[in-house]
N, C-alpha and C positions, 0 to 999 in steps of 0.2 A: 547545830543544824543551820540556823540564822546565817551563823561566818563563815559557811561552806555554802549557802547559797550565793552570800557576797562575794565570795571568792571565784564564786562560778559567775558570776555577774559581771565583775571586773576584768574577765580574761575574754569573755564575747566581747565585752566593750574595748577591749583592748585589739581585739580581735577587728574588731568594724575601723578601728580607728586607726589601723597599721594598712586594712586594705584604702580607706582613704585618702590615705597619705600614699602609698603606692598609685593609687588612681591620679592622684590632683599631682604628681612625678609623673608621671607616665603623660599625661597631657601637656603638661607645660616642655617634657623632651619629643612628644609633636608637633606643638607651635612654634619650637624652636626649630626643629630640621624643617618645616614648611616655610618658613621666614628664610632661613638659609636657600632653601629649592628655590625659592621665590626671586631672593635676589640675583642666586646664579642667572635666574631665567633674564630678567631685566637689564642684565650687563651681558648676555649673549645675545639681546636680541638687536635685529640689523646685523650684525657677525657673523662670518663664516664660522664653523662648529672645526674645532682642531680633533684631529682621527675618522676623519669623514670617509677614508679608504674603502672604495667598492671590495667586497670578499663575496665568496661565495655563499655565504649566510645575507647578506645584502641581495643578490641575485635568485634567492631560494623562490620568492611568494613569483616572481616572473617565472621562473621556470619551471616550476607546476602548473600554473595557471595560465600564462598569456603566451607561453612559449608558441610560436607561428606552428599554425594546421595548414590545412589545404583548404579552406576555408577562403584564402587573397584574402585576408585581414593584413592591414599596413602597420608592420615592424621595422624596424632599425634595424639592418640585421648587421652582422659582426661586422665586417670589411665596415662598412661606413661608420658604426659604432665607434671603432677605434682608428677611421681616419680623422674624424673629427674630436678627435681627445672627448668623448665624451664622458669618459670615467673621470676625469677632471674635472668639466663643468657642472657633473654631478657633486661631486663634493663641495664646488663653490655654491651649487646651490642649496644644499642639505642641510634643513635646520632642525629636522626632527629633533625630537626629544624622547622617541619614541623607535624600539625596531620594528613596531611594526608599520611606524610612520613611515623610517625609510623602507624599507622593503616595497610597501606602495609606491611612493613617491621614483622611485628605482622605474621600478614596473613601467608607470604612469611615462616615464621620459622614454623607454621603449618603444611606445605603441601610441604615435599622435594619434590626434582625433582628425578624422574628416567630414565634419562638420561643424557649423556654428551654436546647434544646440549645447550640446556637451561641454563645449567651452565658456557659453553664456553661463551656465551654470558651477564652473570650475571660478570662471569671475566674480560670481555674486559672492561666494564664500569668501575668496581672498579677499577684497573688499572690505567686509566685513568684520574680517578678523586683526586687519588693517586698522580700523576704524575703532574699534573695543578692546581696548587696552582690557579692564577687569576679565571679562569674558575670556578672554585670550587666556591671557593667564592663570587663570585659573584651571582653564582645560587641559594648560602646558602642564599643571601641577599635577593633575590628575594622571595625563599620561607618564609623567616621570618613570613610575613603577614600574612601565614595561620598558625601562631602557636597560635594563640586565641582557645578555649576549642570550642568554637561554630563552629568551622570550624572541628571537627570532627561529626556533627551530618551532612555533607553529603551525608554520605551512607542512612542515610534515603531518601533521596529526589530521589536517582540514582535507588536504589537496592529495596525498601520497595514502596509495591503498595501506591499509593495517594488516600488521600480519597477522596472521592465520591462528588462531586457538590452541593452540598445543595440548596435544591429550593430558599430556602433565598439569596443567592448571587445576582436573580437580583435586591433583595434590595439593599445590597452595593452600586451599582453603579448608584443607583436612589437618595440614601442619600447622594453622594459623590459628585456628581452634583449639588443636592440642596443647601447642604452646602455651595458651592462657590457663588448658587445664594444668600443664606441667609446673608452672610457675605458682597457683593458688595452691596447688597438692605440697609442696617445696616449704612455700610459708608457712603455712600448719603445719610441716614438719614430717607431711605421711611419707614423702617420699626423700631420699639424699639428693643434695644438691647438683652433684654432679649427672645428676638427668637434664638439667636445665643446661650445663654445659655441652651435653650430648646434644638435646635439642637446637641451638644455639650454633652447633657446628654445622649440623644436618638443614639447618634452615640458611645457617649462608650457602652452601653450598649449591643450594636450590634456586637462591636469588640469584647468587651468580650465574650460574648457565642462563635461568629466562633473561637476566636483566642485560647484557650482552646483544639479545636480542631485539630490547625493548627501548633502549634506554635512551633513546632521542625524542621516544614518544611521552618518555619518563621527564624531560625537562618542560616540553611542550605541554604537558598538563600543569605542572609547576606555575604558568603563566596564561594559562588557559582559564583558571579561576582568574586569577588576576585582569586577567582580559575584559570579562563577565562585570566584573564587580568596578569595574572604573566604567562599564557602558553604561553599568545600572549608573552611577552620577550623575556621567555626561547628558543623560537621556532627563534628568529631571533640573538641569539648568533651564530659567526662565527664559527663556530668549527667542523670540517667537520666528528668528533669522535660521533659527537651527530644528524646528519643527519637525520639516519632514523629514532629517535624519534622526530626531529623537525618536519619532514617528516608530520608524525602522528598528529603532533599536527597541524601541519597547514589545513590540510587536514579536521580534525574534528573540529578546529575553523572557520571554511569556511560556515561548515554549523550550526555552533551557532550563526552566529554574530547577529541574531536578537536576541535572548535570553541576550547576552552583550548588547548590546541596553534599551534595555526593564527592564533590572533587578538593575537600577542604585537606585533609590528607598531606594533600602534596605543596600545602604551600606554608606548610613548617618545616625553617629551618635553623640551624645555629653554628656560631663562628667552631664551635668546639666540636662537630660531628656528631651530637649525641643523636640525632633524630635517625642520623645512617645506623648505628646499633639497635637501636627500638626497631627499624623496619627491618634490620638485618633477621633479630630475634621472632618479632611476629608476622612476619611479610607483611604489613600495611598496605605499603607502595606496590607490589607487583597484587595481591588480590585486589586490590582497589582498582589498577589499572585493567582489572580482566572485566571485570563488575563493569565499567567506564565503558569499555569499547563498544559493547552492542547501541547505547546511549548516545557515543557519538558517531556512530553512524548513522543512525534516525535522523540524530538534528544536523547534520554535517552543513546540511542547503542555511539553514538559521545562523548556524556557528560561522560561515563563510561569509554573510552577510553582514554580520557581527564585524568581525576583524577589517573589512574593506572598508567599513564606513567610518572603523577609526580608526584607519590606515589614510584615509582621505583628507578627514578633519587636522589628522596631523600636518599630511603632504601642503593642504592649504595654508594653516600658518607659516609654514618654511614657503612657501612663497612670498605670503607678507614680509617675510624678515627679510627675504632674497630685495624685494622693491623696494626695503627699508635703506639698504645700503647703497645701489644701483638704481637710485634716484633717476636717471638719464635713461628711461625707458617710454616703450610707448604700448597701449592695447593695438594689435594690431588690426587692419581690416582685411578681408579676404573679397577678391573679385578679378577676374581674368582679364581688366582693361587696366592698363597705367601701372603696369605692375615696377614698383617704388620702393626703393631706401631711402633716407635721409638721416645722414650721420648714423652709421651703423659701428655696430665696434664688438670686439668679443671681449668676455670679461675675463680670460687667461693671460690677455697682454698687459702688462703692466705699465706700461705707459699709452695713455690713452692714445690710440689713431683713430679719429672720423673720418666716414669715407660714405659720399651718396651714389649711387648708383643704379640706372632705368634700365631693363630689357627693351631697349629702343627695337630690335629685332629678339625673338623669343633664344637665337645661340649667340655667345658671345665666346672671342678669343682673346688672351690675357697674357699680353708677351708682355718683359722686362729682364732686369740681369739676374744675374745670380741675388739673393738675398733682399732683393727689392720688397716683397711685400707679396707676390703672384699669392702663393700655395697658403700663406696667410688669410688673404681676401679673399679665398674659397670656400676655406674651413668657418669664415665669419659668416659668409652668406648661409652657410648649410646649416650652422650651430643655430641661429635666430628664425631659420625658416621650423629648424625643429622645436627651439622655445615656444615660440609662436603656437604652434599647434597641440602643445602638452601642459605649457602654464600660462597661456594666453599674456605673453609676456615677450617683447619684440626691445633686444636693445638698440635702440634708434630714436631718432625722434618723431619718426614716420616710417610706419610699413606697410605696403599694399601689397599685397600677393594674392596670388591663388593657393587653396588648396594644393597639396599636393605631396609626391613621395619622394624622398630626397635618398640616390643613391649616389655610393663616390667611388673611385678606384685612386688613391693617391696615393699611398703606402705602402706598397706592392712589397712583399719578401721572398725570399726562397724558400722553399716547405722540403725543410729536409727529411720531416719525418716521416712526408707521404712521397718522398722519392721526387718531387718537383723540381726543376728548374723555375729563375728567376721570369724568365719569358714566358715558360706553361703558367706561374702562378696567374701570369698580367692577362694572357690572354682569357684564361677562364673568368677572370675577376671583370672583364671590357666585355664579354659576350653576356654575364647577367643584365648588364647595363642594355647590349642592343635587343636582349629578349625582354626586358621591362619598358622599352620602347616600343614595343608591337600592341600591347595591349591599348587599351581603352584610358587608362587611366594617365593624368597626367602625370610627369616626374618634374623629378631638379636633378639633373645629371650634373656632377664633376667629377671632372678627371684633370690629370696632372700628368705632361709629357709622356705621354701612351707612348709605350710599345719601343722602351730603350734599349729591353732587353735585346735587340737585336741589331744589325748591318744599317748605317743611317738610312742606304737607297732603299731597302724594304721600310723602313720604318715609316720615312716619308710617304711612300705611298699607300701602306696598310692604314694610316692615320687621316690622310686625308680622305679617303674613301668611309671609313669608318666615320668621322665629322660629317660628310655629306649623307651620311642613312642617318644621322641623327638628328641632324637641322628636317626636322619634320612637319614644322609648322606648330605641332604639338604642343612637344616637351622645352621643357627649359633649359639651354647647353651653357656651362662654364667650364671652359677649357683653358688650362695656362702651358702654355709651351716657346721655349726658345728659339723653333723653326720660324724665321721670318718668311721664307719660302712657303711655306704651308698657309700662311698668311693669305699670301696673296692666291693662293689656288680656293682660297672661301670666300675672298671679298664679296660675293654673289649672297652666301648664306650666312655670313659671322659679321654681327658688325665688332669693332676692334677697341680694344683699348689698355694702357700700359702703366708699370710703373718705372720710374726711376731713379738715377743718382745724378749725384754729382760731387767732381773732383776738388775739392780746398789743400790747398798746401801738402799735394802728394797723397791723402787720403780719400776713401770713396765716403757720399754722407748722401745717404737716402732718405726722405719726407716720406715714403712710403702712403702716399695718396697717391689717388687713383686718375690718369688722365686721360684724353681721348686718342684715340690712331695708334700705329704699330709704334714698339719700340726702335728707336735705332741705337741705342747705348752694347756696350759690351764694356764686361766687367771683368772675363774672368784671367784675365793675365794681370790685369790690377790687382787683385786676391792674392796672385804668387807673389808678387811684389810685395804685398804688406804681410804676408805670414814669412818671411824672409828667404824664397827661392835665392840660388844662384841666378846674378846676374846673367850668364852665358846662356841659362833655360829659356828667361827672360826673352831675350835680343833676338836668338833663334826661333821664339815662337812668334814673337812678331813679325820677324822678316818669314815666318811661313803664312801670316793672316794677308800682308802687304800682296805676296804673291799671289796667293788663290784671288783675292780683290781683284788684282788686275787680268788676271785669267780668262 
């Protein structure tokens, strides 16, 4: 009895000391992958993030939530979006480490602010995080978790109504049940096995059809604990800089914790798909999620607050890292006197060009030749008028501005799919422009060679007419166009100025800075020349420039 007690002794003991050793493994392969996290973090930071590519899971938390009402809330809206390549300088700026960092962050470049409160406060945190390396990083480790793809299908769960109850569900929980009895009846042997295979077949079946309907809600949970459980961390970091969003977060963890509770379920999984067989077998995952939805409905206002505010803290750091790199920046100041650049530059060009430039009169007009630099030095002004106002981040060495809303027309296509011509696109896309001039609010208009689509003599004077209802004293005009003629019909309302070239050894070589007064250069028979036109094209078109001169 004695050596069956020892025997029974020795195998608990053996028993503690196999999970021990499983434990003090299990720890030492977290301080390994955390030292690993750690470092990747520290060798990407200051770095642009490789696979930054705007998708439409990127654009999800915007387009539930911030997408423009009728409200006059000031959006980016598409046309300008994508004449200022902004899905590009999105990615140069995007350091998240988190989707639902970018997803904010996304948003956030969307929807400037128009005012200096907001952005005073967008500043103190970059700053900050700027300034706290441990802090930092440590937060970057915590949000690691959510940089899984699936963890960007939250905003469905937060922001997108949930479907509807399906009378079927209180089947789920009638098979869910059974199931466990059929499986315990099985093992004691009351019933043949092949009821649990019956069962088994009958319960996929069931998951398939709900899941079908479920199942973006299905990953969005997956990440929704996960969400929960990196706020609870962040929210208990010492750092008295992060207060009032800890603040926030405990406050609205206070009233989720049964949701943390209840939603563990969904955040087991394995390389080998064994967890998809157990919920195939006892629906886990779809009763669970029926259980879940009345819950997250209630707290939806809490769960929403939740995800923005570390959607925020992430967007912030990816600022610090953006100014880490892009050292040649400035904070900018906002006021409608001396409105100023100094050395401005965009950060898609890859070889740097500065370029200062004053609204000595509130429109300006921006002739040179082909390739000079015009439609370049639009898109810079427009890009940092919108940093400015989204990450309080001005690349310059000085920016003074006003407030304001920056629309462009410079892109212009043909819309074949809604039956458009090249002209109907431009003119629709130049009339948002003169109706966003009627209002109250200031703009930043640019436009680029309006209105080609048509006959030069309409052109000329659809354009000049159009530039004179624009020079309004108001708003702020940057126009680039090759009509010198048109030039001289604003001298009254544009003050002017150009870029150009010049010819070395047969070739054209542009400085692409910015100088004052109209251009007189012409380039583009120089262009034939060096892309190798026939001579004869050549000689002929000159001798038709020579002629119309003398005319």
């Amino acid at each position: 009895m004695i050596q069956l007690e020892n025997i029974e002794f020795i195998h608990v003991g053996l028993a503690v000391l196999i999970l021990l050793v499983l434990y003090i493994v299990y720890k030492i392969l977290v301080k390994h992958s955390s030292q690993k996290q750690l470092e990747q973090i520290r060798d990407n930071w200051g770095k642009p993030c490789s696979n930054n590519i705007v998708t439409e899971l990127t654009q999800l938390y915007y387009s539930f939530k911030e997408k423009p009402t009728e409200d006059n809330s000031y959006h980016i809206d598409d046309a300008t979006w994508h004449d200022l390549n902004l899905n590009e300088i999105f990615s140069v700026l995007n350091r998240t480490v988190s989707d639902v960092g970018s997803q904010y962050l996304y948003s956030l470049l969307r929807k400037p602010a128009m005012n200096q409160e907001e952005l005073q406060k967008r500043e103190k945190q970059i700053g900050f995080f700027y300034e706290n390396q441990n802090l930092r990083e440590q937060t970057q480790l915590y949000l690691k978790s959510l940089s899984s793809t699936n963890a960007a299908f939250i905003p469905h769960l937060l922001w997108e109504e949930l479907p509807k109850k399906p009378i079927i569900r209180f089947m789920t929980f009638f098979l869910h049940y059974l199931s466990i009895v059929v499986l315990i009846l099985t093992i004691f042997q009351f019933i043949h096995f092949s009821t649990v295979l019956g069962m088994f077949a009958v319960n996929v079946l069931v998951r398939y059809y709900l899941k079908k309907q479920i199942d973006r809600y299905i990953y969005s949970f997956q990440y929704l604990g996960k969400l929960l459980y990196i706020s609870k961390k962040i929210s208990k970091l010492e750092f008295s800089e992060l207060k009032n969003f800890q603040d926030n977060l405990k406050e609205n963890l206070k009233e989720t914790k049964t949701i943390l509770r209840k939603i563990f379920i969904f955040q087991f999984k394995d390389e080998m798909g064994l967890t998809d067989y157990i919920n195939s077998y006892f629906l886990f995952d779809i009763k669970s999620y029926y259980s879940l939805v009345g819950k997250i409905e209630k707290y939806k206002k809490n769960l929403r607050e939740i995800y923005e505010t570390v959607g925020f803290i992430d967007s912030m750091i990816s600022v610090a890292s953006f100014r880490t790199e892009y050292t040649a920046h400035c904070q900018p100041t906002f006021n409608t006197n001396n409105k100023i650049v100094e050395n401005i530059y965009n950060p898609l060009i890859k070889e740097l060009v500065l370029n200062s430039f004053s609204f000595e009169k509130n429109s300006t007009i921006v002739t040179g030749s082909n390739m000079s630099g015009k439609t370049t030095f639009l898109k810079t002004i427009g890009v940092n008028a919108v940093l400015s106002q989204t990450i309080h981040t001005s690349l310059a060495d000085k920016s003074q501005m006003p407030f304001i809303k920056t629309i462009s027309s410079l892109n212009i296509v043909d819309n074949i799919l809604e039956g458009k011509s090249y002209y109907l696109s431009e003119i629709e896309s130049i009339l948002r422009i003169i109706n966003a001039s009627e209002s109250n609010v200031l703009h930043l208009f640019l436009l680029d060679e309006i209105f080609r689509g048509t006959n030069s003599t309409e052109r000329q004077a659809i354009s000049i007419e159009v530039y004179k209802y624009l020079a309004n004293n108001k708003d702020l005009v940057l126009a680039a166009t090759h009509d010198l003629q048109t030039c001289d019909h604003l001298k009254d309302f544009y003050n002017n100025v150009h870029f150009r070239e010049q010819v070395f050894d047969g070739n054209l070589v542009f400085d692409y800075k910015i100088h004052e007064g109209i251009s007189t250069g012409r380039n583009a028979i120089n262009l034939l020349k060096q892309v190798g036109y026939p001579d004869v094209i050549i000689e002929k078109a000159e001798s038709h420039v020579k002629l119309h001169q003398n005319s």
